[in-house]
N, CA, C and O of each residue as an XYZ file, in Angstrom:
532
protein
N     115.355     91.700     97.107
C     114.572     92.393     98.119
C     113.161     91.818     98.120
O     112.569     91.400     97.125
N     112.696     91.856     99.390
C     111.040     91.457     99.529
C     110.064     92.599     99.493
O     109.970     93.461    100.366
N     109.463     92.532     98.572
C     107.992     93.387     98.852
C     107.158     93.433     99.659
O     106.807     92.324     99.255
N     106.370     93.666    100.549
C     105.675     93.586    101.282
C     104.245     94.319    101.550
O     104.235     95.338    102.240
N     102.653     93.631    100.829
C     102.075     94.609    101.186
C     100.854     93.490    101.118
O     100.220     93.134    100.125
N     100.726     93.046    102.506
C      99.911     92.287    103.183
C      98.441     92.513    102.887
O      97.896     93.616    102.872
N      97.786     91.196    102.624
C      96.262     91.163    102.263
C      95.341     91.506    103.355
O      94.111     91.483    103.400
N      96.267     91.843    104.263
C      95.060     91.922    105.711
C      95.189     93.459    105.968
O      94.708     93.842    107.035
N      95.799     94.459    105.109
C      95.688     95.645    105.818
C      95.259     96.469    104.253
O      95.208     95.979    103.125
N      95.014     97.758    104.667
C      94.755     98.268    102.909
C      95.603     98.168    102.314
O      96.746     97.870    102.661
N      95.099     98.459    101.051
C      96.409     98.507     99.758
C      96.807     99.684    100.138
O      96.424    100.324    101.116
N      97.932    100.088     98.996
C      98.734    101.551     99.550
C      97.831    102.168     98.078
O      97.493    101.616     97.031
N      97.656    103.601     98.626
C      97.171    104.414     98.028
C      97.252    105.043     96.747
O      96.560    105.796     96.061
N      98.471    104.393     96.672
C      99.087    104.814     94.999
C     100.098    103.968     94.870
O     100.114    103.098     95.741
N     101.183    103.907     93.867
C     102.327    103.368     93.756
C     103.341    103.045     94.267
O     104.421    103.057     93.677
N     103.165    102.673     95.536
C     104.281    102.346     96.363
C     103.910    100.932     97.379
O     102.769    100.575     97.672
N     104.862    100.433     97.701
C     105.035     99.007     98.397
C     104.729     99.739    100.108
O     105.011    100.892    100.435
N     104.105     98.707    100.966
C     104.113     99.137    102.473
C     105.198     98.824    103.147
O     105.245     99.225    104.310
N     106.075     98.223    102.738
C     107.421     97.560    103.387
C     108.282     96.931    101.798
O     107.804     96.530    100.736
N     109.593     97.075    102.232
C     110.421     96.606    101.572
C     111.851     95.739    102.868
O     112.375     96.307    103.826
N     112.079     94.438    102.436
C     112.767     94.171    102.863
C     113.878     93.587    102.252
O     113.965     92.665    101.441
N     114.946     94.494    102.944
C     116.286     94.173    102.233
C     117.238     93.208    102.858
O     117.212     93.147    104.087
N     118.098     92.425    102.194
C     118.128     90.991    102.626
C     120.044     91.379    103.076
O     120.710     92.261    102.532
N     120.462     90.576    104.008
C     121.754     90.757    105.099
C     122.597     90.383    103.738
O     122.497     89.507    102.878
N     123.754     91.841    104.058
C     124.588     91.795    103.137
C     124.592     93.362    102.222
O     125.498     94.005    101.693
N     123.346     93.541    102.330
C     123.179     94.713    100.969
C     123.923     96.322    101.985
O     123.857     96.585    103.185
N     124.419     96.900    101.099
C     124.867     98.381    101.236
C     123.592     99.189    101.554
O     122.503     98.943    101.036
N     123.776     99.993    102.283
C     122.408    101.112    102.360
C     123.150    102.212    101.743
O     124.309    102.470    102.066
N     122.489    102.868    100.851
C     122.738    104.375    100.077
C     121.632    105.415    100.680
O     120.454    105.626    100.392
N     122.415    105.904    101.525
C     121.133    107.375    101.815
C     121.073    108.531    101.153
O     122.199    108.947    100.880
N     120.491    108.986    100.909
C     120.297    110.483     99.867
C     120.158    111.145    100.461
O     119.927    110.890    101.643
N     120.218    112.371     99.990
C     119.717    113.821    100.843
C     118.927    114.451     99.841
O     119.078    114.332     98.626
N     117.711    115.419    100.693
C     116.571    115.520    100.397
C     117.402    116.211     98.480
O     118.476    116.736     98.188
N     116.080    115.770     97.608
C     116.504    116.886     95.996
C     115.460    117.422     95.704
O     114.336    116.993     95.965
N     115.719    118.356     95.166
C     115.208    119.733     94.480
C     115.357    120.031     93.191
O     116.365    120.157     92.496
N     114.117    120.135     92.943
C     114.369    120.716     91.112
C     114.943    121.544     90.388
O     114.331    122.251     89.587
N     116.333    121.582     90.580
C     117.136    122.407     90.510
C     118.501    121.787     89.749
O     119.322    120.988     90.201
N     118.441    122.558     88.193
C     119.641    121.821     87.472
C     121.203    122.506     87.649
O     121.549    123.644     87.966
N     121.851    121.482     87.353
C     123.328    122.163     87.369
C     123.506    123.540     86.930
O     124.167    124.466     87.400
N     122.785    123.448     85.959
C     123.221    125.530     85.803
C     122.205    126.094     86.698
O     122.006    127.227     86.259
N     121.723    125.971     87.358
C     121.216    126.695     88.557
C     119.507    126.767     88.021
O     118.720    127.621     88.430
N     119.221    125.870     87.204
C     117.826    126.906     86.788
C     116.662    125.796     87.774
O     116.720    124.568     87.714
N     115.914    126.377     88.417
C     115.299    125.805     89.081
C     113.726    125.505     87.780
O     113.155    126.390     87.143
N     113.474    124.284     87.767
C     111.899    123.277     87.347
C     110.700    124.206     87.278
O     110.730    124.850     88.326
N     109.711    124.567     86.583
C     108.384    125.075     86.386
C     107.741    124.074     86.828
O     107.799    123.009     86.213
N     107.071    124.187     87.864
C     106.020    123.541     88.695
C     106.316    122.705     89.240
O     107.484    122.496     89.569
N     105.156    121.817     89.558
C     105.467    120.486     90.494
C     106.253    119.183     89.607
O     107.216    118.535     90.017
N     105.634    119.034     88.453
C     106.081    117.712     87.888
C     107.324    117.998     87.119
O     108.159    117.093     87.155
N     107.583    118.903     86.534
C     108.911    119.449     86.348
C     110.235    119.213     87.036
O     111.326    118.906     86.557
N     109.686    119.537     88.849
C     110.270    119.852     89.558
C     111.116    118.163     90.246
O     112.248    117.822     90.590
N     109.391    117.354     90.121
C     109.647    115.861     90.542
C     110.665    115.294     89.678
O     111.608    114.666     90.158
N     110.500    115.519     88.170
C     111.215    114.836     87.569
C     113.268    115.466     87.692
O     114.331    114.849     87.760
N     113.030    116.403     87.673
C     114.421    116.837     87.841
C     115.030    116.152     89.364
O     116.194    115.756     89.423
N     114.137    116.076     90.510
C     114.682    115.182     91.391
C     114.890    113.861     91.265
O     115.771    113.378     91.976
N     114.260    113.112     90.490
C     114.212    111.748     90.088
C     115.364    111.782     89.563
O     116.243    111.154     90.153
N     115.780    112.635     88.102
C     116.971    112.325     87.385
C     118.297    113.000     88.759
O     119.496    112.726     88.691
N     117.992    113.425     89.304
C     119.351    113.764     90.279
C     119.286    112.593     91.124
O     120.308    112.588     91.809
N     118.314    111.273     91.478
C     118.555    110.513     92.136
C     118.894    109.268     91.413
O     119.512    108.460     92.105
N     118.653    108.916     90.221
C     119.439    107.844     89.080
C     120.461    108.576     89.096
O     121.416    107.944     89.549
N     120.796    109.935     88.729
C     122.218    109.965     88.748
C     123.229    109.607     90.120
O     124.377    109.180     89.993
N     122.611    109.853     91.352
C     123.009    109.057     92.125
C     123.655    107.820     92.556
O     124.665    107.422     93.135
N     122.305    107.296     91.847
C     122.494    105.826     91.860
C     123.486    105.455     90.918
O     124.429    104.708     91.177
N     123.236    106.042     89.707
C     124.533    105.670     88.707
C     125.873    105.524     89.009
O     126.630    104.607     88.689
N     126.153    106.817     89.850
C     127.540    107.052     90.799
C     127.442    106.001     91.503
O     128.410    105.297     91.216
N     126.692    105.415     92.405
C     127.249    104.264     92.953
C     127.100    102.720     92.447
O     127.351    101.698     93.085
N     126.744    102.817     91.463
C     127.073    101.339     90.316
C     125.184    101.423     90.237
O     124.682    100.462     89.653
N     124.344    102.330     90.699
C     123.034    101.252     90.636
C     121.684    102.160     90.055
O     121.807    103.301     89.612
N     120.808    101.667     90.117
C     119.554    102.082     88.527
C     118.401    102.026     90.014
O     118.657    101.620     91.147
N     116.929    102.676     89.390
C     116.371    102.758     89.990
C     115.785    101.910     90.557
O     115.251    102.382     91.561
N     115.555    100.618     90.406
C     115.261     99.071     90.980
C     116.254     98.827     92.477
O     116.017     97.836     93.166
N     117.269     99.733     92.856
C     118.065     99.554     94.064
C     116.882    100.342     95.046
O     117.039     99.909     96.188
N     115.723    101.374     95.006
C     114.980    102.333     95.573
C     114.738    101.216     96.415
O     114.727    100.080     95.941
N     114.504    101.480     97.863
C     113.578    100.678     98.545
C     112.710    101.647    100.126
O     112.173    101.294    101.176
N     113.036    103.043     99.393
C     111.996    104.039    100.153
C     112.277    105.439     99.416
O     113.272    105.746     98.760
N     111.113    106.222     99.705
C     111.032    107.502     98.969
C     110.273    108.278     99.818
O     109.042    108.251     99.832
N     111.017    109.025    100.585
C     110.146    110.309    101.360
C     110.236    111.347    100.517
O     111.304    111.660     99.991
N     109.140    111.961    100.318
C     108.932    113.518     99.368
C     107.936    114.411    100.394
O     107.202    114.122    101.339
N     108.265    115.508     99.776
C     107.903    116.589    100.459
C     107.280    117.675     99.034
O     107.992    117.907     98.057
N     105.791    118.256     99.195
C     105.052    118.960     98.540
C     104.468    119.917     99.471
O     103.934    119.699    100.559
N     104.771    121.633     98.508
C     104.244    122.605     99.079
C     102.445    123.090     99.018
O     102.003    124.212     98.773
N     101.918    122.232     99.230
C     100.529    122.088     98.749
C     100.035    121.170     98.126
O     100.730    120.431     97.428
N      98.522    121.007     98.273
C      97.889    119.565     97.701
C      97.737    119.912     96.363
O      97.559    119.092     95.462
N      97.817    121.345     96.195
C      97.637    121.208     94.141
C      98.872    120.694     93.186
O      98.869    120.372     91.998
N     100.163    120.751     94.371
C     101.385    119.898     93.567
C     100.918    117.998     93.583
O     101.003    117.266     92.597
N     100.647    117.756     94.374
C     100.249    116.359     94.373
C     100.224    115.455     93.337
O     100.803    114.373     93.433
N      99.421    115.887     92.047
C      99.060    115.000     91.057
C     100.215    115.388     90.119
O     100.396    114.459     89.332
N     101.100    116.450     89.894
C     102.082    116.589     89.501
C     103.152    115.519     89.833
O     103.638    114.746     89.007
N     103.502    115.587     91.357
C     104.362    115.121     91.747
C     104.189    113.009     91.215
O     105.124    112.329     90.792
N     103.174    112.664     91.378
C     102.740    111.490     91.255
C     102.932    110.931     89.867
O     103.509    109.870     89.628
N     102.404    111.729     88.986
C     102.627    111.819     87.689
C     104.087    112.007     87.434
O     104.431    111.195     86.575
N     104.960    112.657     87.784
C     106.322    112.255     87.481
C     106.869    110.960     88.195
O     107.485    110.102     87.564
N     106.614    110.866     89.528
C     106.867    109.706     90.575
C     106.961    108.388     89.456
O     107.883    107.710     89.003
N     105.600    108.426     89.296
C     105.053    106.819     88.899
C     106.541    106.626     87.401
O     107.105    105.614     86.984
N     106.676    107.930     87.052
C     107.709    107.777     84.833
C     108.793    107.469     85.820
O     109.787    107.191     85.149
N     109.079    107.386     87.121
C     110.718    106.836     87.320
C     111.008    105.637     88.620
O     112.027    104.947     88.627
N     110.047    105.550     89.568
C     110.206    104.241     90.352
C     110.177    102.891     89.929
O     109.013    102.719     90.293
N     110.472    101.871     89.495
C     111.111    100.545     89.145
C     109.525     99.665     89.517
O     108.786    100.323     90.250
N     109.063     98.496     89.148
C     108.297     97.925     89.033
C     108.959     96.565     90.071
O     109.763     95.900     89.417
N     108.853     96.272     90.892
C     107.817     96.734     92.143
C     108.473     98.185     92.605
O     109.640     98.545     92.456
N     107.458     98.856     93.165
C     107.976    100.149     93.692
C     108.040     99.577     94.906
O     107.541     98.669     95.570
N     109.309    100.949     94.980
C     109.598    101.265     96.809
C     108.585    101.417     98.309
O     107.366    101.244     98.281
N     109.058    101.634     99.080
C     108.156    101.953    100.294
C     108.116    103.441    100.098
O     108.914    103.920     99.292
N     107.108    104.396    100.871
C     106.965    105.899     99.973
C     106.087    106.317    101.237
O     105.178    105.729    101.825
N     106.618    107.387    101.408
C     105.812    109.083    102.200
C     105.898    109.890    101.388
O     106.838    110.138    100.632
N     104.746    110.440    101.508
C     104.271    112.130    101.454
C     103.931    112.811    101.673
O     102.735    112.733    101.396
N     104.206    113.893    102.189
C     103.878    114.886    102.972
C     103.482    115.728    102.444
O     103.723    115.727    101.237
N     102.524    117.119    103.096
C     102.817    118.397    102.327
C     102.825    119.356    103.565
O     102.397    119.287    104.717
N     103.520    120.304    102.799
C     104.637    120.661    103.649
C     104.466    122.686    103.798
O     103.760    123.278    102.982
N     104.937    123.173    104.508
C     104.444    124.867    104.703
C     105.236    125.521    103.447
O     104.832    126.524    102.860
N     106.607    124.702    103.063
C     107.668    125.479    102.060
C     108.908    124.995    102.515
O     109.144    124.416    103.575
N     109.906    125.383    101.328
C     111.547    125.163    101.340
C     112.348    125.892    101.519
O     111.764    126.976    101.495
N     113.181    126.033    101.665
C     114.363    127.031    101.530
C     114.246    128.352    101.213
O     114.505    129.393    101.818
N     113.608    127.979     99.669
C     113.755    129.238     98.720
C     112.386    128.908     98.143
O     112.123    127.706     98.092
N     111.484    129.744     97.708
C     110.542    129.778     97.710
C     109.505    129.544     96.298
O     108.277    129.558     96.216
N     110.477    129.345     95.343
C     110.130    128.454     94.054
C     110.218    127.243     94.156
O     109.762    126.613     93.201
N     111.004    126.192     95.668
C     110.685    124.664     94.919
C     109.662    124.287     95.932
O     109.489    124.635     97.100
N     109.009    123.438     95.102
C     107.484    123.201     95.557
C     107.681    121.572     95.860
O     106.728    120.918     96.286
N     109.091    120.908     95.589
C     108.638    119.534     95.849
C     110.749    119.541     96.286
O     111.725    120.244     96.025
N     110.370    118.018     97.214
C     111.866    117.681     97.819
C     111.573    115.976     97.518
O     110.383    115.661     97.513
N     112.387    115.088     97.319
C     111.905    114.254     97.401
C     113.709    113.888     97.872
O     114.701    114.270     97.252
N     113.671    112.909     99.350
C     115.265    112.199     99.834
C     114.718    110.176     99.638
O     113.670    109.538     99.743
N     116.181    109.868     99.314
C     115.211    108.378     98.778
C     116.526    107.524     99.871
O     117.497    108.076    100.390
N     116.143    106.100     99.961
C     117.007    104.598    100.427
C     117.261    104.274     99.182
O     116.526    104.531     98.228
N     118.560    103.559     99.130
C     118.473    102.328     98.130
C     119.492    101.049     99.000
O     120.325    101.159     99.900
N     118.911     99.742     98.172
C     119.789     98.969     99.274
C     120.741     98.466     97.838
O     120.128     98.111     96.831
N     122.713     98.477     97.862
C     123.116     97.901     96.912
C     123.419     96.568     97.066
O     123.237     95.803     98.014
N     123.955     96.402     95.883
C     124.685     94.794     96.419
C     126.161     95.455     97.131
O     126.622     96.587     97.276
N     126.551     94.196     97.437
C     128.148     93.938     98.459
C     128.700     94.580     97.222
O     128.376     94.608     96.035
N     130.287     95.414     98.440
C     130.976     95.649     96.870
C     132.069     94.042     96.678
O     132.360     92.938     97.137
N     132.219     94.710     95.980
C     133.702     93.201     95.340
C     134.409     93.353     96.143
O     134.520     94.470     96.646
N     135.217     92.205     96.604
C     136.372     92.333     97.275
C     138.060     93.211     96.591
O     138.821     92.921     95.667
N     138.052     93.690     97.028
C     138.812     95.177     97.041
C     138.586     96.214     96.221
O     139.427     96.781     95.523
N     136.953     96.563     96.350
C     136.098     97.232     95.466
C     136.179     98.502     96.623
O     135.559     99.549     96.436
């Protein structure tokens, strides 16, 4: 994949690439938005709690489909307020792959249910599968 984050426009604001380009051939994996919310139902204490429990539900993702967090090549998240922010970032930065992905963030009025404070839905591009994979 190509990185992309051109000397003629600003840098990006934090840890993330302005473009990622994925090269003809690769699988697209779409996610749906995650929530800090573990298999036994217990929902994350706070924001970075909350980030990281979405992160590990999106490697596990990726795991399911053969691939690690270096397949990321976008990350939209969603925060219920600017005081989750540095939470969310602070977990962000312990799990995106070196070069990071392309990345939004929003903040947002609220979710579903009214304890999760962060959503984060991600891209990844894989390789081809094998032939009769």
């Amino acid at each position: 994949m190509k990185y992309l984050t051109p000397g003629t426009i600003r840098r990006p604001f934090a840890n993330y690439a302005h473009a990622v380009e994925v090269p003809a051939g690769m699988r697209l994996l779409v996610m749906s938005g995650q929530l800090g919310i573990g298999p036994d139902e217990k929902v994350a204490d706070g924001a970075e709690a909350q980030t990281e429990r979405c992160f590990a539900n999106i490697a596990a993702i990726l795991a399911e489909a053969g691939a690690d967090m270096g397949a990321l090549v976008r990350i939209n998240a969603y925060v219920a307020g600017r005081e989750h922010l540095a939470g969310y970032m602070a977990a962000r930065d312990r799990f995106v792959a070196d070069p990071a992905p392309a990345s939004t963030l929003m903040i947002v009025t609220g979710f579903a249910r009214e304890e999760f404070v962060v959503e984060v839905e991600a891209l990844a591009a894989l390789p081809p599968q094998a032939a009769g994979g």
